[in-house]
Rosetta silent file (secondary structure, phi, psi, omega in degrees, C-alpha in Angstrom):
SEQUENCE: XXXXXXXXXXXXXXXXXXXXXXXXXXXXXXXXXXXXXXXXXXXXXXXXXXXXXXXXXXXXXXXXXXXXXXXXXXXXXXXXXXXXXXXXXXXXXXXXXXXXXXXXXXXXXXXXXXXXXXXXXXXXXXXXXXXXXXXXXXXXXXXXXXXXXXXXXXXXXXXXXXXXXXXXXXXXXXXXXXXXXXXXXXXXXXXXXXXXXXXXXXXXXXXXXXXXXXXXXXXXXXXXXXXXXXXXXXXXXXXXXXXXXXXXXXXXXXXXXXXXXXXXXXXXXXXXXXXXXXXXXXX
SCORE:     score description
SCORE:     0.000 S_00000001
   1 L     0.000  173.838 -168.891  -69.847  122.178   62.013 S_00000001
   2 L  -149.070   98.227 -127.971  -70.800  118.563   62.835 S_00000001
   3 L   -95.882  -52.241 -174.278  -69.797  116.401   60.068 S_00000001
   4 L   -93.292   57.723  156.100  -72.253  113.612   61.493 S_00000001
   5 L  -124.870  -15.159  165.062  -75.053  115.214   61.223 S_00000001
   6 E  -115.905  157.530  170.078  -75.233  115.730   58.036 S_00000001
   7 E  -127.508  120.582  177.824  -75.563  114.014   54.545 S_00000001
   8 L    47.674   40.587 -158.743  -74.795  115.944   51.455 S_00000001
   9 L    32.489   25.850  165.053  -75.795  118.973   53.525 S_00000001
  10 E  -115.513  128.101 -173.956  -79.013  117.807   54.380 S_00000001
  11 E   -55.785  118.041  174.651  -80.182  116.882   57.999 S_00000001
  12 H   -29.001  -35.008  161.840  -80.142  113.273   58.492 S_00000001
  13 H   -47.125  -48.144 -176.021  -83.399  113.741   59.895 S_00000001
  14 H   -67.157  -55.951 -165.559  -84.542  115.525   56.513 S_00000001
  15 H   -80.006  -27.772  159.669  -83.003  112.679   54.447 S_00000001
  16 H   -76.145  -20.135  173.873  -84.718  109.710   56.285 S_00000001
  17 H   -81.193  -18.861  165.155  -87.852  111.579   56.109 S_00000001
  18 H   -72.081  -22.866  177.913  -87.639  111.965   52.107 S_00000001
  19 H   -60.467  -52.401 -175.222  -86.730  108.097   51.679 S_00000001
  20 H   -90.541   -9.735  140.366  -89.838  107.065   53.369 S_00000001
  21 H   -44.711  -75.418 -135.058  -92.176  109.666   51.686 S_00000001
  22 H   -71.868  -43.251 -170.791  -90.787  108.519   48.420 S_00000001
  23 H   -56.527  -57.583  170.105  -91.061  104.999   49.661 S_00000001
  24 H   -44.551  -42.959 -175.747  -95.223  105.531   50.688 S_00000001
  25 H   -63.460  -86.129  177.839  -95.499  106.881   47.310 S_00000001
  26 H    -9.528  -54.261  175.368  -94.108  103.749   45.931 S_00000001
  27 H   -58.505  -51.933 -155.771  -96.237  101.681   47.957 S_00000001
  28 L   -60.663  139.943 -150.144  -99.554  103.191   47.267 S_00000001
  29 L   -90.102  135.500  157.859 -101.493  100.520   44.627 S_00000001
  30 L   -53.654   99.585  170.878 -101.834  102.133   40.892 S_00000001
  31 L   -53.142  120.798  176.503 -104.841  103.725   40.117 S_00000001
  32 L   -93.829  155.833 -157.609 -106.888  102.717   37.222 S_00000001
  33 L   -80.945  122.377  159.123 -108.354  104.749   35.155 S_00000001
  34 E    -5.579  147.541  160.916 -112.388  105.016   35.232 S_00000001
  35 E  -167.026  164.229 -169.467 -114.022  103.602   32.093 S_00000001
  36 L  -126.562  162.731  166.594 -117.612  103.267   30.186 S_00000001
  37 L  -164.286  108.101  155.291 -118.179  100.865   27.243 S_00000001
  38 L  -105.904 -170.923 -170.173 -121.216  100.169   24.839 S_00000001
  39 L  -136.266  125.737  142.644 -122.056   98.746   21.713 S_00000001
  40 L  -126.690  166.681 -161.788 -124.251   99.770   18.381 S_00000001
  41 E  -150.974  133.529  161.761 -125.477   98.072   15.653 S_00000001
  42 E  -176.951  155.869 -162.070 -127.407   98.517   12.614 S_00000001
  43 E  -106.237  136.291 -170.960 -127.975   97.275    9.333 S_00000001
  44 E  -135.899  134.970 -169.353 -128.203   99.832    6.370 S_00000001
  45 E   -85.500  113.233  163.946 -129.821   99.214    2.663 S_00000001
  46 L  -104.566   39.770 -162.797 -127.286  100.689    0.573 S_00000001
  47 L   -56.004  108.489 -177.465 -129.271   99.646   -2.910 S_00000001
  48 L    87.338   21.297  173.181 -127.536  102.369   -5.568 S_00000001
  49 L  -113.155  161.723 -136.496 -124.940  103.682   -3.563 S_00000001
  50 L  -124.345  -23.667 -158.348 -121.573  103.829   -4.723 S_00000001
  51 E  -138.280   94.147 -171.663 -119.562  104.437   -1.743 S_00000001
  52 E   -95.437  148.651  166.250 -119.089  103.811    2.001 S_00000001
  53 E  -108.950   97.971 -175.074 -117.197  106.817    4.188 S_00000001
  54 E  -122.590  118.899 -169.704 -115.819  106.321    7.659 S_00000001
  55 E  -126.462  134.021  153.119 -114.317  108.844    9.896 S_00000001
  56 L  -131.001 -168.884  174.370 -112.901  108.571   13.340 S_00000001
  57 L  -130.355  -49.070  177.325 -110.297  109.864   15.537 S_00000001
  58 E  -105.998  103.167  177.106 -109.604  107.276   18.511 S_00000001
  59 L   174.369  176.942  173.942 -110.244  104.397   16.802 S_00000001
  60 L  -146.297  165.414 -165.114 -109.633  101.514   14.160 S_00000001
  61 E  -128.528  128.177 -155.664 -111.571  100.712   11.214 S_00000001
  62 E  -130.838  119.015 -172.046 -112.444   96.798   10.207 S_00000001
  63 E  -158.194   97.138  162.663 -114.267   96.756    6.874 S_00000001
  64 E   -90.595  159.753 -170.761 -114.888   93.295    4.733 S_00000001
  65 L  -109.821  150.092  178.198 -116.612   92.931    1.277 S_00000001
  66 L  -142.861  176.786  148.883 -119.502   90.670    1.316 S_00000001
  67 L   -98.431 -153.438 -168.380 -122.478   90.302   -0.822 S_00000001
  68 L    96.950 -173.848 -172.779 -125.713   91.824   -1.057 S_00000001
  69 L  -124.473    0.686 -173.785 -127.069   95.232   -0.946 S_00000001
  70 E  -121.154  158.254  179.577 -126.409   95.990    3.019 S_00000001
  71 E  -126.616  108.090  128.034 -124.187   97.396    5.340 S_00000001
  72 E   -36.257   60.735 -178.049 -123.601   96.131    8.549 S_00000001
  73 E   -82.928  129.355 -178.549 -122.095   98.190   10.883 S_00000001
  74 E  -130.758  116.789  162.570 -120.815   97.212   14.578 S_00000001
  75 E   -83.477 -158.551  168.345 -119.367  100.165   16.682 S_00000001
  76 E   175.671  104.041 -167.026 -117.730  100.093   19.826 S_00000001
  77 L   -85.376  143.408  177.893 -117.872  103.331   21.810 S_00000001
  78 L  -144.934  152.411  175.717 -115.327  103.806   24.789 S_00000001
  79 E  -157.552   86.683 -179.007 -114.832  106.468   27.649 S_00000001
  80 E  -108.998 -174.508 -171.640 -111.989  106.362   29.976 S_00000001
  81 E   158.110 -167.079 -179.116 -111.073  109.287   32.576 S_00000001
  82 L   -59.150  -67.666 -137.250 -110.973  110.043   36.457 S_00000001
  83 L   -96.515  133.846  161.279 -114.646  109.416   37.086 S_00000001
  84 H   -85.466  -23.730 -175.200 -116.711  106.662   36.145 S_00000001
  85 H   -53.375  -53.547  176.297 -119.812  108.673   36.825 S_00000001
  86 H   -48.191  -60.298  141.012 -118.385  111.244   34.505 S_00000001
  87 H    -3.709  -67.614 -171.371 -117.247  108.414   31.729 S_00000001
  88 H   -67.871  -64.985  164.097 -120.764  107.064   31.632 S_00000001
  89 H   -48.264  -37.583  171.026 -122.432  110.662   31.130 S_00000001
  90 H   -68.004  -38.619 -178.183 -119.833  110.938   28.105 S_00000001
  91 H   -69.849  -55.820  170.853 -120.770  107.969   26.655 S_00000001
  92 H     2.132  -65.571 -133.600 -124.447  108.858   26.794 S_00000001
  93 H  -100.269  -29.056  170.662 -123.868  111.710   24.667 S_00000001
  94 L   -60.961  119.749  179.727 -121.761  109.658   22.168 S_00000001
  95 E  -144.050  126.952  171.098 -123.835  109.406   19.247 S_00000001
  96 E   -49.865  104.318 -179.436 -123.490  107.466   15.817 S_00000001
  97 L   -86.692   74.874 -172.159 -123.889  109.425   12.675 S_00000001
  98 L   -89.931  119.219 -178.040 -125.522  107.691    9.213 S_00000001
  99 E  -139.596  123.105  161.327 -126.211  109.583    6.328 S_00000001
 100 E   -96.568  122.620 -179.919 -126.960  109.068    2.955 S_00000001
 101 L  -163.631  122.749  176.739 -125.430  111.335    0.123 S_00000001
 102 L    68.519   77.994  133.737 -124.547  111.850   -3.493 S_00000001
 103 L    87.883  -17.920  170.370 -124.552  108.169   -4.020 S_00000001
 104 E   -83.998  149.792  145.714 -122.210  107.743   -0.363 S_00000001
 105 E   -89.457  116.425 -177.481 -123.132  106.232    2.876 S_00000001
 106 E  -122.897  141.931  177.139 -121.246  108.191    5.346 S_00000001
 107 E  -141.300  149.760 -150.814 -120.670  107.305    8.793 S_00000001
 108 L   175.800  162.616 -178.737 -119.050  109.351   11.769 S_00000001
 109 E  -173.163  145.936 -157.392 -120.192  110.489   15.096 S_00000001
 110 E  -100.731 -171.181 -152.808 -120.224  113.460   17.071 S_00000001
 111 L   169.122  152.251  172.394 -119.174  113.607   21.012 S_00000001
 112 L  -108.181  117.773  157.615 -118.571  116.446   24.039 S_00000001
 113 L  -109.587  173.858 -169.647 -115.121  115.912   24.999 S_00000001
 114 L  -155.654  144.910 -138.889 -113.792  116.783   28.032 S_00000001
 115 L   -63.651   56.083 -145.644 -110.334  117.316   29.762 S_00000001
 116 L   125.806   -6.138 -168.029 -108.961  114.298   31.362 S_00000001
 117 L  -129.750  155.662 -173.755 -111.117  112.087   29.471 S_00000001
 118 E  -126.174  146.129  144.078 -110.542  109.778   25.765 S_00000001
 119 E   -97.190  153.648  170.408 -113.240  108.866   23.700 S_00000001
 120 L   168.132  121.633 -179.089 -112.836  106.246   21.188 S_00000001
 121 L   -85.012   98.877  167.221 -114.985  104.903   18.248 S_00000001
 122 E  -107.712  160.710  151.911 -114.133  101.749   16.343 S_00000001
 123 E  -107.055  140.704  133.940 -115.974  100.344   13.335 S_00000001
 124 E   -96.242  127.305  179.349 -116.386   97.323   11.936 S_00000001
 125 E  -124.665  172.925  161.439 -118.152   96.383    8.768 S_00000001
 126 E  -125.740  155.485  161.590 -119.411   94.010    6.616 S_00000001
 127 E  -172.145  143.167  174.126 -120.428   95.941    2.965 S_00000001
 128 L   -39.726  128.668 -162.483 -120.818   95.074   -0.202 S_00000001
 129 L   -64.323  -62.989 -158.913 -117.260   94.478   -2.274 S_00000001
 130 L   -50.912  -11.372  167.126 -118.595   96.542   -4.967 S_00000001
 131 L   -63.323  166.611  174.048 -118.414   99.516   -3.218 S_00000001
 132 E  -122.326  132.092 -171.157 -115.328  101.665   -2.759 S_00000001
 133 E  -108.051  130.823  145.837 -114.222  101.980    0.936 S_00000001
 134 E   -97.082  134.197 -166.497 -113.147  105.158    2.372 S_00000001
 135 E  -144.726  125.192 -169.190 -111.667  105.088    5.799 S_00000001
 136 E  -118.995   93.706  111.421 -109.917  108.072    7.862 S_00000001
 137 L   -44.667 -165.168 -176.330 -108.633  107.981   11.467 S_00000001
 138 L  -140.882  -77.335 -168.172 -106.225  109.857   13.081 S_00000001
 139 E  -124.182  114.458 -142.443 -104.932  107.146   15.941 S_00000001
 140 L   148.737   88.389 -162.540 -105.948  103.725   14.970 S_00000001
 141 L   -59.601  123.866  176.589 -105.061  101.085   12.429 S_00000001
 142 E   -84.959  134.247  172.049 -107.251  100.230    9.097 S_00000001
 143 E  -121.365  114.712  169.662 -108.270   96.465    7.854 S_00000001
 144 E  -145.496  152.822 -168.483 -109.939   96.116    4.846 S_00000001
 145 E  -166.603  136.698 -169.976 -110.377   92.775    3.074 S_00000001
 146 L    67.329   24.257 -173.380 -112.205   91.751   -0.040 S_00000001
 147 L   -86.975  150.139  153.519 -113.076   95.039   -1.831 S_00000001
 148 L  -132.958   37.749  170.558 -113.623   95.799   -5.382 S_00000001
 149 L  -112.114  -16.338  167.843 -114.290   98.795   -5.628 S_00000001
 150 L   123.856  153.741  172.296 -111.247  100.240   -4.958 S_00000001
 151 E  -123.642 -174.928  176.344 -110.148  101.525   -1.171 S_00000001
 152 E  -171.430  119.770  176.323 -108.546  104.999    0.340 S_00000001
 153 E  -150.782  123.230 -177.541 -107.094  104.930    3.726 S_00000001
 154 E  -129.952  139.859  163.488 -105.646  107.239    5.810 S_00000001
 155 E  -150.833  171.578 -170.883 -104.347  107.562    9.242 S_00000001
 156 E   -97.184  -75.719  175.494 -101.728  109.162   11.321 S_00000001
 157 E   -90.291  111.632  175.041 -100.952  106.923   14.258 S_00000001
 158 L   138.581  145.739  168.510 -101.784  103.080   13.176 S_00000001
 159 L   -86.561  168.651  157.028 -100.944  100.485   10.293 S_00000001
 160 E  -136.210  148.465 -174.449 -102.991   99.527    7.403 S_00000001
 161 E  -139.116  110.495  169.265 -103.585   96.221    6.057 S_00000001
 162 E  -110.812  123.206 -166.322 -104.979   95.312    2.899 S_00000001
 163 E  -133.856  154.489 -158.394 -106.044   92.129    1.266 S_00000001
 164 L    -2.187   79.119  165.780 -107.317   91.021   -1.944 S_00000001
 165 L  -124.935  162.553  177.400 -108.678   94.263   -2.810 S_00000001
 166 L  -114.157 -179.519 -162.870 -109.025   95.321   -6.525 S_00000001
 167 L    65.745 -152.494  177.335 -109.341   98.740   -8.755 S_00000001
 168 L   -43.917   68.313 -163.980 -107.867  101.248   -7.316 S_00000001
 169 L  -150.174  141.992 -157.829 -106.214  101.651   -3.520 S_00000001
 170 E  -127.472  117.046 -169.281 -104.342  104.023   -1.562 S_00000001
 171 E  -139.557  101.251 -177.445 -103.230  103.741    1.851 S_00000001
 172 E  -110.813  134.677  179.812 -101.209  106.462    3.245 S_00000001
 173 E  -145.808  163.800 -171.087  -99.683  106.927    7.293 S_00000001
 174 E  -106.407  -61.322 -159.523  -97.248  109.193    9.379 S_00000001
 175 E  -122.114   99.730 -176.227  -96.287  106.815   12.061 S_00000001
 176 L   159.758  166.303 -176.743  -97.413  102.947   11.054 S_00000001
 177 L  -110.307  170.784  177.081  -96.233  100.055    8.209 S_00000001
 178 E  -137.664  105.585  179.282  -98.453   99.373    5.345 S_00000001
 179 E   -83.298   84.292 -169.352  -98.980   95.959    4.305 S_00000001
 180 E  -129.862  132.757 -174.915 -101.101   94.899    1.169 S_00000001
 181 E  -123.836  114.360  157.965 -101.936   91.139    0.069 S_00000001
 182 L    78.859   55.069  179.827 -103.136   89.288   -3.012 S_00000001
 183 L  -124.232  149.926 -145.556 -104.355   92.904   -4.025 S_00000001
 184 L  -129.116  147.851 -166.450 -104.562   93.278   -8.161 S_00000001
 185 E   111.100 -148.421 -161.973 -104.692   96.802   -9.732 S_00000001
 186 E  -137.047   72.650 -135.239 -103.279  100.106   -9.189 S_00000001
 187 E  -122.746  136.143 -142.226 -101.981  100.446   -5.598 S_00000001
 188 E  -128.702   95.488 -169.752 -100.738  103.477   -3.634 S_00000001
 189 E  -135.681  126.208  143.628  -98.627  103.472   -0.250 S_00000001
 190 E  -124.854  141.369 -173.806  -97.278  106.299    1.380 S_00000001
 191 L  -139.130  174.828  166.323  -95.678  106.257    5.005 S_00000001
 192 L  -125.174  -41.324  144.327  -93.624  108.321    6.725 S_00000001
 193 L   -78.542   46.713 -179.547  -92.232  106.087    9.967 S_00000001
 194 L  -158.053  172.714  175.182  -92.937  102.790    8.667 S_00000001
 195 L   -99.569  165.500  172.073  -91.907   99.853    6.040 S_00000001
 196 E  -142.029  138.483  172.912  -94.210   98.822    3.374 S_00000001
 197 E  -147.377  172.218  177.300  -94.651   95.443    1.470 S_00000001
 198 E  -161.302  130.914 -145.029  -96.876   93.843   -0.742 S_00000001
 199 E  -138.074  112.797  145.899  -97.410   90.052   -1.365 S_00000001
 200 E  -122.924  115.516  166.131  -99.308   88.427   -4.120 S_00000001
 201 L   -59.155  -12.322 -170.230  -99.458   84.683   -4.485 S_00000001
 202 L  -141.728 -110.087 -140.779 -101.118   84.864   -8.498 S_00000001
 203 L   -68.975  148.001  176.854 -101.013   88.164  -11.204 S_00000001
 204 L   -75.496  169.716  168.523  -99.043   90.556   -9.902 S_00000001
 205 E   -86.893  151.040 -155.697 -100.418   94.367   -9.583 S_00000001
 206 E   -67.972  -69.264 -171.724 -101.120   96.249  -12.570 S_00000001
 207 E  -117.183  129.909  175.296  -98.988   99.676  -10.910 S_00000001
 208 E  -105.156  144.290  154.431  -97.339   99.655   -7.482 S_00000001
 209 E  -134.758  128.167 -167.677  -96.026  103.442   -6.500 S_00000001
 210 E  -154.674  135.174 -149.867  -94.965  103.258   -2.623 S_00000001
 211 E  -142.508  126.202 -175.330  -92.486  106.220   -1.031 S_00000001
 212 L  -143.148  148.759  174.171  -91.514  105.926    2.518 S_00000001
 213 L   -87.186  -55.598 -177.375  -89.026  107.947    4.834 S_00000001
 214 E  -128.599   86.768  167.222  -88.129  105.904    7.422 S_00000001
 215 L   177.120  177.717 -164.136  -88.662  102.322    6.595 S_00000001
 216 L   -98.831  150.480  164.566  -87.819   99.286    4.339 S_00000001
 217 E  -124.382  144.225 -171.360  -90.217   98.386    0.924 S_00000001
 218 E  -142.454  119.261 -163.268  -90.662   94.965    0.256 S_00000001
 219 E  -113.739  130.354  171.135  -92.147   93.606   -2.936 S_00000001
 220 E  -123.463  152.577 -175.697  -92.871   89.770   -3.050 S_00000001
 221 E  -161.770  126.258 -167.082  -94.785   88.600   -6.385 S_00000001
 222 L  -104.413    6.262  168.894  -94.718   84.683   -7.993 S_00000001
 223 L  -131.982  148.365 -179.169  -95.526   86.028  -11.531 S_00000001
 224 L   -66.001  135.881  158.029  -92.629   88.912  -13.378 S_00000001
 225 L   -55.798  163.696  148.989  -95.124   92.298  -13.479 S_00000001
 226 L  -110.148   75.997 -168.679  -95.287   93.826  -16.894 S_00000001
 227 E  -141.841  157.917  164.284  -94.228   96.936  -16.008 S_00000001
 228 E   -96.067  134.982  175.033  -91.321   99.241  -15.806 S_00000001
 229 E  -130.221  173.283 -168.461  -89.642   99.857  -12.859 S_00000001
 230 E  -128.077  111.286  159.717  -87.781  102.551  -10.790 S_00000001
 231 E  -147.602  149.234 -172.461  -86.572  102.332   -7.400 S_00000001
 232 E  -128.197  138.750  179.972  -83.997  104.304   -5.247 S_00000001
 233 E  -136.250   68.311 -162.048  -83.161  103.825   -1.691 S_00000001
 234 L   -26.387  -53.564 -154.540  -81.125  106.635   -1.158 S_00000001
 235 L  -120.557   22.226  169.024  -79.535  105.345    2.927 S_00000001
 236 L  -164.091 -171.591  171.275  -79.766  101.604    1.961 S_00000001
 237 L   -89.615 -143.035 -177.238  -79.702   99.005   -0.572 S_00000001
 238 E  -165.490  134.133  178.690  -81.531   97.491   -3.227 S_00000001
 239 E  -148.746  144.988 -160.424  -81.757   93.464   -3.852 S_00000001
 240 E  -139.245  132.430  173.843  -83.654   92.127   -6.682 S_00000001
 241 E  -135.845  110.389  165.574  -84.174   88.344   -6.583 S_00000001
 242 L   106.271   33.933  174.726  -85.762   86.038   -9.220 S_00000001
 243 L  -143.305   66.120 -156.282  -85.046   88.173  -12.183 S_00000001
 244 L   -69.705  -18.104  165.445  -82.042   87.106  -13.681 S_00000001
 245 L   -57.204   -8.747 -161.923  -81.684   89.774  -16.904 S_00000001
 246 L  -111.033  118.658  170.148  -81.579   92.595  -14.183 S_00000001
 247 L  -135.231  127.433 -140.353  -78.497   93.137  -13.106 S_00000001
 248 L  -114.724  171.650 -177.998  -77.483   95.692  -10.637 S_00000001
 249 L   -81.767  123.747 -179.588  -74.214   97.252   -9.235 S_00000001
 250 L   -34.912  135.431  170.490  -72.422   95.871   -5.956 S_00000001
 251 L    55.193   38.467 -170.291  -74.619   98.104   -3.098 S_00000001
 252 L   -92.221  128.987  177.927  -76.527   99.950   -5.856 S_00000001
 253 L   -83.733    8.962  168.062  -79.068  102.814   -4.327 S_00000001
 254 L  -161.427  165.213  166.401  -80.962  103.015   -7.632 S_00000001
 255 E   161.132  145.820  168.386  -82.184  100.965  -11.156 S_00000001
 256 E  -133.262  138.691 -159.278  -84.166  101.025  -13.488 S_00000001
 257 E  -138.526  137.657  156.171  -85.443   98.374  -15.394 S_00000001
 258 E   -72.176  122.649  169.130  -88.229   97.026  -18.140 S_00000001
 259 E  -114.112  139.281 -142.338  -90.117   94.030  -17.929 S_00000001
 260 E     2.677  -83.924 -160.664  -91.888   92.590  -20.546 S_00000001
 261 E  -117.117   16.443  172.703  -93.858   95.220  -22.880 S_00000001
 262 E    68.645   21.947 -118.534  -93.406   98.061  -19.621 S_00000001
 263 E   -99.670  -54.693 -150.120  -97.405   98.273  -19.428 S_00000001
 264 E  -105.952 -172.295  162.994  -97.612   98.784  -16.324 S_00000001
 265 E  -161.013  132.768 -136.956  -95.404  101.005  -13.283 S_00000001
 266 E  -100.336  152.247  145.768  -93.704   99.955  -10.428 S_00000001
 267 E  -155.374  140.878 -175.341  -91.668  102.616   -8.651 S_00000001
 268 E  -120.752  153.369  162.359  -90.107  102.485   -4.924 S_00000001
 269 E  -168.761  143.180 -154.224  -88.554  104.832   -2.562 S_00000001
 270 E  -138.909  151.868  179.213  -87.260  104.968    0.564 S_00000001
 271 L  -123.879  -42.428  148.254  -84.801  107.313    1.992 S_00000001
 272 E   -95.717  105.889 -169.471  -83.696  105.454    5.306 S_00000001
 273 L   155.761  161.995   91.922  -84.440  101.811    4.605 S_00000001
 274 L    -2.300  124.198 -157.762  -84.130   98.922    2.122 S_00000001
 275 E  -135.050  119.711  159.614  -86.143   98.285   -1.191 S_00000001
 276 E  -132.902  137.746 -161.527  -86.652   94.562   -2.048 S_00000001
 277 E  -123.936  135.573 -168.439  -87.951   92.885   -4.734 S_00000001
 278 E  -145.589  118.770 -175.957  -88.449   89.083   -5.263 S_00000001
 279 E  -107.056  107.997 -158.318  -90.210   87.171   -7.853 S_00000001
 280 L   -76.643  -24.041  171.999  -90.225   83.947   -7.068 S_00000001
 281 L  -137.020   87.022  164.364  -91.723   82.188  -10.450 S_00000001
 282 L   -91.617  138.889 -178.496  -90.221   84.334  -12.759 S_00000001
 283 L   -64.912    0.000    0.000  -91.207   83.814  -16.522 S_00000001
């Protein structure tokens, strides 16, 4: 044997020629990925419809209440991949779907996909707040702001954020937080890898019910609810601020409490995470 000839039983030769491979490699400038982009637009009479409906998959959904009788809509179409040529021919093909039915406007659009390549469809709207907005994605965060008609929003990958909307609304995610502000009414959060809170500056919501796995709930409100409530945080604590009849147990994972005539119902749970509640102008 020949001790100096070798390294770790590989020829010295062999092992300077793998450095500076790996090294070339290094060197060589990142390649960016290919990409296409357009725009559509169009304005839709919704006079006697009850309901807008928006589904995407790669995408995020932007949807303010205005007034009127119309729907705006502004997409924004994407294609990235190897090829730009390819990209461009995808986009093409990308086409925006509007339909009116049983009192809904539904909007959605079909596409060729192809192997190596992402499509992705955002919306924005403006449409009247009397309407009730439904909005689905799969990976892609929901914004809605000013409804009354009540919302429903679901997505997998992506937050949702809601603000002063009233009636009804439900905003459920697997991996994302859920946020809802100045919203009045009967409101619905489920997550499974995220925190949830909700912030009102005037009347508190009518019913909160909001269930999380992995993530903290955080209730802030400047008037006492009239409701009863329930909350458990099985793998964390519980802190109640600005309610001085309610009085809980050093570290306590559960209580339940009444507030004024119980009308209403708040109830939180979380199983890794923190549930806090803080009323800041309590009656």
């Amino acid at each position: 044997m020949h001790p100096d000839r070798t390294v770790s039983s590989i020829p010295i030769s062999g092992f300077i020629l793998s450095i500076l491979f790996l090294l070339a490699i290094a060197a060589q400038p990142l390649i960016a990925k290919a990409k296409a982009e357009d725009r559509f637009h169009q304005v839709i009479d919704v006079s006697g419809l009850e309901e807008v409906a928006l589904e995407t998959v790669n995408g995020s959904i932007e949807v303010t209440g205005c007034d009127g009788d119309q729907v705006t809509l502004d997409a924004t179409l994407k294609v990235e991949g190897r090829n730009e040529e390819k990209c461009r021919e995808l986009l093409e093909k990308i086409k925006i779907e509007i339909e009116k039915k049983n009192k809904t406007l539904e909007i959605d659009y079909d596409a060729k996909s192809k192997r190596g390549y992402s499509i992705m469809v955002s919306y924005t709207l403006l449409a009247p707040s009397r309407m009730k907005i439904d909005a689905e994605t799969v990976n892609g965060s929901i914004d809605l702001k000013k409804i009354n008609g009540g919302v429903d929003a679901e997505t997998i990958n992506g937050g949702i954020h809601c603000v002063e909307i009233k009636g009804r609304a439900s905003a459920e995610t697997i991996n994302g937080g859920i946020e809802f502000e100045n919203s009045t009414g009967e409101i619905h959060a489920e997550a499974i890898n995220g925190g949830i809170s909700c912030i009102n500056e005037k009347d508190a919501p009518e019913s909160v019910d909001c269930e999380t796995i992995n993530g903290a709930i955080s209730i802030e409100l400047q008037r006492t609810p009239d409701a009863r409530i329930s909350a458990e945080a099985m793998n964390g604590r519980i802190k109640v601020i600005g309610l001085p009849d309610v009085k809980l147990k050093k570290r306590a994972k559960s209580f339940n409490s009444l507030l004024g005539s119980g009308k209403g119902r708040y109830e939180l749970n979380t199983i890794n995470g923190s549930i806090t509640i803080d009323v800041k102008g309590a009656d």
